[in-house]
N, C-alpha and C positions, 0 to 999 in steps of 0.2 A: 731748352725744355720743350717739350713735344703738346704743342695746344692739343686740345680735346675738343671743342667750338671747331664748327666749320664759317666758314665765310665767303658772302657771295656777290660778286662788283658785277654792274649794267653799267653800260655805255649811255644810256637816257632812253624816252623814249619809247621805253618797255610796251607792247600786245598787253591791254587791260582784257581785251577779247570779249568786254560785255553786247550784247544787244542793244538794241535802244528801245524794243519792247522790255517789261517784267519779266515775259514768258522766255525762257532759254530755248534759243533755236540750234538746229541741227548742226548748224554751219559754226556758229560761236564754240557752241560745248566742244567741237572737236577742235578745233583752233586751239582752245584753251588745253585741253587734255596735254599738250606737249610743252605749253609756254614755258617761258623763267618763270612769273609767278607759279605757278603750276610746280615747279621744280623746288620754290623755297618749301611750298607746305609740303612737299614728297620727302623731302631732307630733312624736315623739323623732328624732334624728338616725340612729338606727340599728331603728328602728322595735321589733320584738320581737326585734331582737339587742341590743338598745339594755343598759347596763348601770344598772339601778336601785338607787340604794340610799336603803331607808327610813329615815328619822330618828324615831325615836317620843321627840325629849327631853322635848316638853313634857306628855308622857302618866304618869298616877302606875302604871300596868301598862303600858310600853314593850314588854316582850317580848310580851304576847298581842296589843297591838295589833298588833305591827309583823308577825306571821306572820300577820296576818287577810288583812294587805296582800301578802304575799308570795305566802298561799295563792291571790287575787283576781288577782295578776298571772301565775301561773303559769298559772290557767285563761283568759287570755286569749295564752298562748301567748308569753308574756316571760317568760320561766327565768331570766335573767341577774340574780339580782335580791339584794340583803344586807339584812342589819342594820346600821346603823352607829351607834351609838348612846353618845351624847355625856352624861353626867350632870353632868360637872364642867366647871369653864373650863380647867381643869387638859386635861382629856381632848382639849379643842379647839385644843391646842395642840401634839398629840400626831403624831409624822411619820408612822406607821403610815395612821393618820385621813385625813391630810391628802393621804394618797398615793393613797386609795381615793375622796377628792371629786375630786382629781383627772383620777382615769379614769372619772368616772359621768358617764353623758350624759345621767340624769335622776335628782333627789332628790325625795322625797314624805315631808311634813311631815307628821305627823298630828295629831291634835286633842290637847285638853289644856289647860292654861295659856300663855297667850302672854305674859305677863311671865317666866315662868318661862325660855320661849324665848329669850326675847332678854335675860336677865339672863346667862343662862350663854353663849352664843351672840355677840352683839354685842360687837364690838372686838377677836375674836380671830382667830386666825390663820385659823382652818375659815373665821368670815369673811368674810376679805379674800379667800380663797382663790374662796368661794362668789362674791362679788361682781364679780371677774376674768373667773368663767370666765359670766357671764350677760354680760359689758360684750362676751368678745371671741370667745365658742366660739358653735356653734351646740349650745346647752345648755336643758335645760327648769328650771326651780323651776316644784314645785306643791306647795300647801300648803292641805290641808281644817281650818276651824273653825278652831281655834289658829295652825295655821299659814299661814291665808288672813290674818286678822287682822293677823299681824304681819309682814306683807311691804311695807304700804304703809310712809311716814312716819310718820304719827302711827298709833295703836291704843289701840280702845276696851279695856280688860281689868279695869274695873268698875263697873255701874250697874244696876241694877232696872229690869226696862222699865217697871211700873206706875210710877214716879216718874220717870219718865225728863224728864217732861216741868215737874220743879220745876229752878230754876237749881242749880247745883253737885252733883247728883245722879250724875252721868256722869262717871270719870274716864279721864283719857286720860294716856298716856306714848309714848315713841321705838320705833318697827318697828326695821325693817329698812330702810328705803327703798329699795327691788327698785322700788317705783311711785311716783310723784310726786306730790302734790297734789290726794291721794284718800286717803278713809280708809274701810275693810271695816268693816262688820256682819254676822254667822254667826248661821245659826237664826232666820235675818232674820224671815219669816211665822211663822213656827211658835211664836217667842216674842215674837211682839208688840214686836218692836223699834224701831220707827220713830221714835217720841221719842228715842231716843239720839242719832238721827243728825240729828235738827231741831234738839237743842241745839249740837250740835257745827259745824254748817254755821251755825248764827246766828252762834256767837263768830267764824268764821273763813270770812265769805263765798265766799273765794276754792278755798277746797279743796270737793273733789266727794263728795260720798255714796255709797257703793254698799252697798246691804243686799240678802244673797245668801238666796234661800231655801234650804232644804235637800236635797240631792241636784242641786242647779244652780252651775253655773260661771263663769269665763268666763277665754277664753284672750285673754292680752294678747300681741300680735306688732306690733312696729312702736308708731306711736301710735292705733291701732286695737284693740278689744277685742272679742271677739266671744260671744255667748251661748252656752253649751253647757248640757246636762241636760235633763230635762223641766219642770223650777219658770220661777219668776222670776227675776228681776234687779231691785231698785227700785233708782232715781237721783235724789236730792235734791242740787239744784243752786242755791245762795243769792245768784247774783248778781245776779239783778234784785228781792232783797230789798227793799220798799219803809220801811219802820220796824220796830222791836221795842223788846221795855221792856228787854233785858238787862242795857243800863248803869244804870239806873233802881231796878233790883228788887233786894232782900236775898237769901241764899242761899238757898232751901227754896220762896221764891214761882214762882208757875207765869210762866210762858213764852207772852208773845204775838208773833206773826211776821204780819207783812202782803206776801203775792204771794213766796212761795216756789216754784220752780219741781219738778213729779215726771216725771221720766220711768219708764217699763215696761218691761221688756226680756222676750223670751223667746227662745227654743231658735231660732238662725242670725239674731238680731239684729244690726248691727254698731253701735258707738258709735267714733266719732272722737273722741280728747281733747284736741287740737287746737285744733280746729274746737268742739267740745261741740255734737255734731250726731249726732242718731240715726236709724239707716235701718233700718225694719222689711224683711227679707226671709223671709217666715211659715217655715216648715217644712214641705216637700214634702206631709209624713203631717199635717198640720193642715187642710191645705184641703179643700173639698167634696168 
């Protein structure tokens, strides 16, 4: 079935772009005019009337986080904006909650633990409730770090990038599945991540990699995904895998892959996932 709901994963991170005056100065406003945030209230169904509300469950300071985001949204001229904030399964079950995912026409996940996420979150009625309105409203999900994480099927939520690259080093448990047969890396460049996602695409050729850098996005509309932020996007793609020792090797021994496929994404990339075809269109401000 063809979702209706767009959806939009950060790598962490994200250009808040405020001043440290009140006053908006010249240099911020235009900063912000292009950001990811910038991008979610351009995409929202009601654009800066749109109604926001931030989820910080998977953050262990929800309330500082979630006003950082409130403050970030109010300077970009979306006022419409709460707290919603879930700590129990108990809470996600709660009609009050349930009445206010209802009327949002966009949620923003923030960072944190994404087990934590989807232990309290997953199977309950917020939910079913959340997964309804991506199948049949024109509704956003976005979720930085934690929350990017854990929107695909599967999610990484522990492994060392320095061992990333010995077998059983990397573990992985159940998103969300918002995305199908792709699985997120957050703080992708910054921490050295890329063995996580070599291990995980050898075991399961068929699912796709995405390791997001930090302050980079990308908006999924349709079966087309498109680059947002100023970073990267890497894409480890395992199906023209030619051999590996994984079935071979004991837990803790390193990892050999023969013709793994990478792709690079940056800022107005699009990628088909479909098709798994990607179409460089550079960024106006990148060329000569």
């Amino acid at each position: 079935m063809k979702r209706k709901g767009k959806v939009v994963v950060i790598g962490g991170h994200e250009d808040k772009g405020m001043p440290e005056s009140e006053k908006k100065s010249s240099q911020n406003a235009e900063l912000m005019g292009d950001s990811i945030l910038k991008t979610i209230v351009d995409e929202s169904a009601k654009r800066t009337r749109s109604r926001i509300e931030i989820i910080p469950t998977a953050s262990s300071e929800p309330e500082e986080i979630a006003e950082e985001y409130i403050e970030a949204f109010h300077y970009l001229d979306a006022k419409n904006c709460g707290i919603l904030d879930i700590q129990t399964r108990e809470q996600a079950f709660e009609e009050d909650k349930l009445d206010r995912l209802r009327k949002a026409d966009v949620v923003f996940f923030t960072g944190g633990d994404q087990l934590r996420l989807t232990t309290i979150l997953s199977g309950t009625e917020f939910y079913n409730v959340l997964l309804h309105k991506l199948e049949k409203e024109n509704f956003l999900y976005a979720g930085t770090s934690a929350g990017a994480a854990a929107a695909s099927d599967s999610m990484i939520y522990q492994g060392r990038a320095e061992n990333a690259f010995y077998k059983g080093e990397v573990l992985t448990s159940t998103g969300f599945g918002f995305i199908r047969d792709v699985i997120f890396d957050t703080h992708f460049v910054n921490r050295g991540r890329i063995g996580r996602l070599f291990q995980l695409i050898v075991s399961n050729p068929k699912i796709l990699g995405i390791g997001l850098e930090e302050n980079t996005g990308l908006l999924f509309s349709g079966n087309k995904m498109e680059a947002i932020g100023p970073g990267m996007t890497i894409i480890v793609d395992g199906r023209f895998i030619k051999q590996n020792n994984m079935l071979e090797i004991r837990d803790g021994a390193p990892i050999s892959i023969d013709n793994i496929t990478l792709h690079v994404m940056s800022k107005t990339d699009v990628y088909d996932l479909e098709k798994r075809e990607l179409t460089i269109k550079t960024a106006p401000e990148y060329l000569k």
